[in-house]
N, C-alpha and C positions, 0 to 999 in steps of 0.2 A: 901465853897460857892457852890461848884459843886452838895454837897450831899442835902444842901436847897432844889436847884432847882430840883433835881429828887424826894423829897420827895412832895414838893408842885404839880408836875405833876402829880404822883401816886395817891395823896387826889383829884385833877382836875377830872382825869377819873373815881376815883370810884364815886365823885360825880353825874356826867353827866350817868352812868352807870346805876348808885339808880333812876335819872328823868325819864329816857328812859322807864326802869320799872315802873316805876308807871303808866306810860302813856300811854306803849302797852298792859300793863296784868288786866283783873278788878278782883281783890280780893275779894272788896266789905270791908266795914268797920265791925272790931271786934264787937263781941259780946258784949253787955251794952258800947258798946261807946257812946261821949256826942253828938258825931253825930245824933247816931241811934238812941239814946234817944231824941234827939230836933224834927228829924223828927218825929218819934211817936208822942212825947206830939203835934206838931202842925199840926199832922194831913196830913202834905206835900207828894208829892211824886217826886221819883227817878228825877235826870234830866234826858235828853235825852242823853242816850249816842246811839256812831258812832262804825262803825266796819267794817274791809275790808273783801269785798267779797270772796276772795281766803284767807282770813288767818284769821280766824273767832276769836282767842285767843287777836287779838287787838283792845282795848279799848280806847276812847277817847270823850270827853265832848267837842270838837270842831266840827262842822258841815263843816266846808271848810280844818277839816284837809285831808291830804293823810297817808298810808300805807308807816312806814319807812322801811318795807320788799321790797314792790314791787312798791311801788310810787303810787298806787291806790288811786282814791278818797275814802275816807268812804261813807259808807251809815248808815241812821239809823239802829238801835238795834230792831226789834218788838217782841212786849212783849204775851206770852201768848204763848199755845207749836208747840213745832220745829219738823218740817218734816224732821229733821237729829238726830235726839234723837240717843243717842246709843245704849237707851234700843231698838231702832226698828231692827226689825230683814233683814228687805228690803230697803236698802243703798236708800236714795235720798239728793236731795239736789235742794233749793230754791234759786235766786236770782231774785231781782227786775230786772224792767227792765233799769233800769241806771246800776245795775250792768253787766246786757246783754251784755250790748252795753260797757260798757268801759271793758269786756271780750271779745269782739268780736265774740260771742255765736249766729249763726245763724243753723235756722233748714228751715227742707223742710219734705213733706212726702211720705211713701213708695206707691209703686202705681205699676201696673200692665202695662207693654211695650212691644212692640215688640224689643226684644233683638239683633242685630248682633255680635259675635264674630270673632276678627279678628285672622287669623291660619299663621302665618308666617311660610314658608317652603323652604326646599332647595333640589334641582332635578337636572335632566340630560334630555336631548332630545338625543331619541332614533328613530329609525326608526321603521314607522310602521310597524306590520309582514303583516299586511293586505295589505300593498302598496308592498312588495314583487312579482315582474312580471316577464315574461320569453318573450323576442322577439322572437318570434317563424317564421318559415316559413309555410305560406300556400297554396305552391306547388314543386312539386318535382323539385328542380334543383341543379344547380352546382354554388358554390358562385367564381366569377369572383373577386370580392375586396370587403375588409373586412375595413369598417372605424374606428370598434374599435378596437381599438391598447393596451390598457393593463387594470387589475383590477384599479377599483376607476375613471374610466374615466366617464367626466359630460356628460350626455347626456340629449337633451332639444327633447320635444314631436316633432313630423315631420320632426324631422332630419336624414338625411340619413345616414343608419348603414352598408348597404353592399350593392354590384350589384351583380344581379342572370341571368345569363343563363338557361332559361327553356325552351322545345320546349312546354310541353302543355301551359305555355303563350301566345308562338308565333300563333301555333295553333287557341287558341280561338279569340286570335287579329285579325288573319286573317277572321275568322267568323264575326267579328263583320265588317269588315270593305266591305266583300261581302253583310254585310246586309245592311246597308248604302248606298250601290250603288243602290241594290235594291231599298228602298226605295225612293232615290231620282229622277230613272227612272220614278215609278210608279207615281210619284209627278208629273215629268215632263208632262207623258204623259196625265194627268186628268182625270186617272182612274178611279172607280169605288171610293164608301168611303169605302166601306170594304175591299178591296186590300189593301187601302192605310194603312188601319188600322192595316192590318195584316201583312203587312212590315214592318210598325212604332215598333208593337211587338214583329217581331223580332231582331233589332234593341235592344229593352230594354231588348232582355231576353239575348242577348250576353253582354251587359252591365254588366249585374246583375250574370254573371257568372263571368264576371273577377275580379269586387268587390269580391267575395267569396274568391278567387284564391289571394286576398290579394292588389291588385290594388287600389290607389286613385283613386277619380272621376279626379280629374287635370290630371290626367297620362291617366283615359281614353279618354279624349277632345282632348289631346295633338296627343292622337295615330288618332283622326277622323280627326281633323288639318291637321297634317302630309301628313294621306292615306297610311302609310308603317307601317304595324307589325315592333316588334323588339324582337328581342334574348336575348338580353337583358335589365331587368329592373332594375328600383333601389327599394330597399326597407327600409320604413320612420319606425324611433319608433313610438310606438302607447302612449308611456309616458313618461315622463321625469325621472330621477334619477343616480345613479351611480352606474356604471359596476360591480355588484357581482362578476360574472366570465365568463370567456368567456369558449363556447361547439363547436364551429367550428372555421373551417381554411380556409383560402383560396385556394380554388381547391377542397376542401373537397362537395360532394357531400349532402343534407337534403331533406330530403324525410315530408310530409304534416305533420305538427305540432311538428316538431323537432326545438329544440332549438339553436336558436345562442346565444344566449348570455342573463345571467338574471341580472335584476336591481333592487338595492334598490331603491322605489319610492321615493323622496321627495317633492312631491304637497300637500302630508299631513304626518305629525310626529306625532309622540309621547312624550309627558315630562312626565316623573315619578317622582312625588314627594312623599319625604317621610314624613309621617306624624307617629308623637308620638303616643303611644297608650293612654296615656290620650286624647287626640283632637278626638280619631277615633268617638266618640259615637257626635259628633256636624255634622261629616262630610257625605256626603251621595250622590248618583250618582243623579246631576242635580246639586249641589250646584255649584257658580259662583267664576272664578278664575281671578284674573289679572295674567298674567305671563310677568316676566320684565328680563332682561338678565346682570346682573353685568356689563362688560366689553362693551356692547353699552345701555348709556342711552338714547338711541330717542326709541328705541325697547320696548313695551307696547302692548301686545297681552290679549285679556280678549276671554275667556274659560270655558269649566263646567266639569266639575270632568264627567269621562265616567265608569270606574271602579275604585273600591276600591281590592287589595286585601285581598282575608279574612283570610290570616295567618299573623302574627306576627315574624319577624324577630327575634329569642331569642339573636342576637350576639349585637343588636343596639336596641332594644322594637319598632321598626317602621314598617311600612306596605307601600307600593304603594299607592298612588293615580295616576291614569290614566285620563291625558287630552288630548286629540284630538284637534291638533293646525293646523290651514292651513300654508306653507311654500310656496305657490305659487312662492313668490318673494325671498326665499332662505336665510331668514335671521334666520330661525334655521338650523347650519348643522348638523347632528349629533354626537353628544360628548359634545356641548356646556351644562355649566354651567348656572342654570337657577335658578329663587327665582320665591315664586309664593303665593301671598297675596288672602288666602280664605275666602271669607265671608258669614260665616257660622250661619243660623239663628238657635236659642238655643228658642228650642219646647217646649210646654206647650200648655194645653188646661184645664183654659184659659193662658193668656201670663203669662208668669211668675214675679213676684215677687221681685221689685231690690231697692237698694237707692244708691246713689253714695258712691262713694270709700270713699269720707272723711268722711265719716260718721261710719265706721268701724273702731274699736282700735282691734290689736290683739297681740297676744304675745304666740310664739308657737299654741301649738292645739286648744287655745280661743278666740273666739272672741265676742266682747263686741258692741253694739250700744247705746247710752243714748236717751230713749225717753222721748217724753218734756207730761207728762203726765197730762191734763185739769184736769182731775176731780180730782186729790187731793187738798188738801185744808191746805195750797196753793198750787197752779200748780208748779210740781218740773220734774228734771230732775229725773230719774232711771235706771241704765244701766241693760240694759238685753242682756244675751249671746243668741246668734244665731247661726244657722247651717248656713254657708254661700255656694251656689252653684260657678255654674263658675265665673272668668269675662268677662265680655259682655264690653270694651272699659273702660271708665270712673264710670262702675256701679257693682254692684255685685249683684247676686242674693240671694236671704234670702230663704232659703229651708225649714226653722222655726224658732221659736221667734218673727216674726211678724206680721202683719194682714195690707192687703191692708189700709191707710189710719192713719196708725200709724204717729205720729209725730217726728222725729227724729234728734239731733243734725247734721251739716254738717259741723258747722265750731266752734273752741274751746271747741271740743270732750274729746282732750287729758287734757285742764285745768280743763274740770268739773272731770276727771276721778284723777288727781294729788290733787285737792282737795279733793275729799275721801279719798284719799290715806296720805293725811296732818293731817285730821280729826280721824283716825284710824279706817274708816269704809271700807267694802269690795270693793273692785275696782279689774279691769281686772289685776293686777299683783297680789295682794289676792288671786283672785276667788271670786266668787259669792257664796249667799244662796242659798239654792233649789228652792224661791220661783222665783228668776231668770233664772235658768237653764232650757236651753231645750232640752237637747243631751240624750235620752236614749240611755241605749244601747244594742244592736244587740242580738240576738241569733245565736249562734255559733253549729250549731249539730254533732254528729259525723259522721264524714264523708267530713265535710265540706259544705261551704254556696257561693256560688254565689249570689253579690248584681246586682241587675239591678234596679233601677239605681244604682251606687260605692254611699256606705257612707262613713263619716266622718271616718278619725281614732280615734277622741274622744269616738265614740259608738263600737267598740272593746274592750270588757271586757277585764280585767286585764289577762295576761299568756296566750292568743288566739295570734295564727300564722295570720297572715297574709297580705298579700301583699306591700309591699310601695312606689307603684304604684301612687303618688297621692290619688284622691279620691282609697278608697278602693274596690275592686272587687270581692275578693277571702277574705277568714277566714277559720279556720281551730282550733280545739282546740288543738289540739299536729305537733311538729314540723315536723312528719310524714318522708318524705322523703325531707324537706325544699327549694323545690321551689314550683312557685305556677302553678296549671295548666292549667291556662289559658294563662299567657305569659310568664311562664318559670323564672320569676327574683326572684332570691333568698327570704323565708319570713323572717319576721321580728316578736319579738313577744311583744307584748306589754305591756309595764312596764319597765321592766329588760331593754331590748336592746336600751331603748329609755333612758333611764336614764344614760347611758355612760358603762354601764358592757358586757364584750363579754360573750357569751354563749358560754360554753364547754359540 
């Protein structure tokens, strides 16, 4: 009984097996059949057959059927020749527009923009060498007390750093203050105007000597206030920062421009970010930085790149960028960790040349866009390879293969490209004809080639050295000494090395 029932299941499925075929594959009727002979004698033609968009081998005489591959509605069959022939040597491919839309195939076109690239980076805040200062004395005396007490101590501008016993202080305090009496006799008495003027004078010219001598204005009001000179005074920083090193002592004697004590400034830092040597050729002194601090997110400083510099790190491939940050409020100290988000405009004249990323298939060194090309007949897609430049956010740029104003897939790129690849015509895992292709390649001299701008590593002829740097910079056609010398990273040669074999 058992062997019935698996015998009659066996005959079930080959059944249903033999329908299914008939129904997805069109063979078309034998040769002198009574078919092929009835339509002949009466004249009649073909019915209408159906066929799925993506899987073009299925046949069917129903108009509301679907695709038992993919669940696709069919469309008709149109009669008369195919912009997919396989005799053509340049891959395209046609769908209506209901096949469009149940592909979910949309396009957009290439066009000419003002690009931003964004540079994400990772730095340090350092201290300016330029805010490096020295509290100096400017007049000879003897320091009575000394307020700074060890290296690394905070010191805020107008704060009092030591008291000085000086006699030429005392000295000119006293001139100033016989001139003052002067003056306010001569007042009293309503003298002349030009007495009065000429006491008033001397007056400011003792002023303007103790100013020299290093005196606030406040400290000199205080001494007219008062009416008594004093032996000793105090003396303010001229900047804020932290105590390098201390150069006197208390009791110690400084004589005009000798140093007490030198400060690292912090009113203004430094952040050094390091940026990759691919990014260097976007980055440039004036470009605009956000700098943002890991560990406090309120902390959002925006900046411009001040120096770049122009060697190359051979231990890490990165260079300096130099930002000039104000710290006023002390929220960079120095040593902190710092990220710093560049937005870097990608030059052209005119703008350059982009479509959005979906629109880009690639696989390794190729990369493929499908344009939605008008003037064939019918309007089909064709994929052509392109040299693609940086990215710029959501967009890439196209350095060739296409023309401002091209039409190009952005959305079910990768289905038109699996259908070629279904059909057995060339697609981005293939390659392309030449009449797709746009990648020459380089001239490699002896001696070697500097690119300016870097090309592709596609256009490095077969067994030429060089760099793997990203975009390419350096080439070379013998392994020479095998690094490159421009930044020093070991080369690479093309073909051989790329294809998984070590060079010995």
């Amino acid at each position: 009984m058992n062997n019935w029932k698996l015998w009659i299941g066996m005959l079930a499925a080959l059944l249903l097996a033999f329908g299914v075929g008939r129904w997805t594959v069109s063979t078309g009727p034998t040769q002198g059949s009574d078919s092929e002979a009835s339509q002949q004698a009466e004249g009649s033609e073909k019915p209408q057959q159906y066929t799925c968009p993506m899987h073009p081998d299925v046949r069917s005489d129903d108009p509301n059927g679907t695709c038992p591959i993919c669940g696709m509605d069919l469309v008709p069959v149109k009669s008369g020749p195919s912009s997919t022939s396989s005799d053509s040597d340049a891959p395209s491919l046609h769908l209506s527009d209901r096949a469009k839309k149940i592909a979910k195939v949309r396009t957009t076109f290439a066009k000419r923009q003002r690009l931003t690239r964004q540079i994400d980076s990772y730095g340090r805040v350092e201290v300016a060498e330029e805010a490096e200062t020295d509290l100096t004395s400017w007049v000879r005396g003897r320091i009575e007390h000394l307020d700074i007490r060890t290296t690394g101590q905070r010191i805020r501008r107008g704060q009092r750093i030591a008291r000085l016993y000086s006699p030429k202080l005392e000295s000119v305090q006293k001139e100033l203050l016989q001139a003052r009496r002067t003056a306010d006799r001569i007042e009293s008495k309503d003298e002349s105007t030009a007495r009065q003027r000429s006491a008033q004078a001397a007056v400011e010219a003792a002023k303007a000597r103790l100013r020299v001598l290093g005196m606030q204005p406040r400290q000199i009001e205080s001494i007219i206030e008062s009416g008594e000179a004093r032996d000793v005074v105090n003396v303010y920083a001229s900047t804020s920062g932290t105590v390098k090193m201390r150069h006197a002592l208390e009791g110690e004697w400084v004589d005009v421009g000798d140093s007490i004590a030198s400060l690292h400034g912090l009113d203004t830092v430094w952040v050094q970010l390091e940026l990759y040597e691919r990014d260097l050729k976007f980055v440039e002194e004036g470009t605009p930085v956000t700098i943002t601090v890991p560990s406090r997110p309120d902390v959002e400083i925006e900046g411009r790149i001040d120096f770049i510099d122009p060697t190359v790190d051979p231990a890490n491939g990165t260079a300096d960028a130099r930002v000039v940050a104000s710290n006023a409020d002390g929220t960079l100290p120095p040593g902190t960790d710092v990220r710093g988000n560049i937005k870097a405009v990608i030059q052209g004249d005119p703008d350059p040349l982009s479509v959005p990323e979906t629109a880009v298939l690639w696989t390794g060194p190729r990369s493929v866009v499908y344009q939605y090309d008008r003037s064939m007949d019918p309007p089909s897609f064709v994929p052509i390879e392109v040299e693609l430049g940086p990215k710029a956010g959501d967009r890439y740029v196209i350095r060739q293969g296409l023309s401002e104003g091209d039409e190009v897939a952005v959305r079910g790129a990768f289905q038109l490209d699996a259908e070629l690849q279904i059909r057995g015509k060339a697609s981005m895992m293939t390659g392309l004809p030449p009449s797709q292709q746009v990648l020459e390649p380089v001239d490699v001299p002896e001696g070697g080639e500097k690119f300016e701008p870097p090309v592709s590593p596609d256009r490095i002829p077969e067994g030429a050295w060089y760099c793997p740097m990203g975009d390419v910079h350096w080439a070379q056609p013998t392994e020479g000494e095998g690094e490159c010398p421009v930044c020093g990273m070991n080369l690479k040669q093309r073909g051989q090395m790329e294809e998984g074999h070590e060079h010995h």
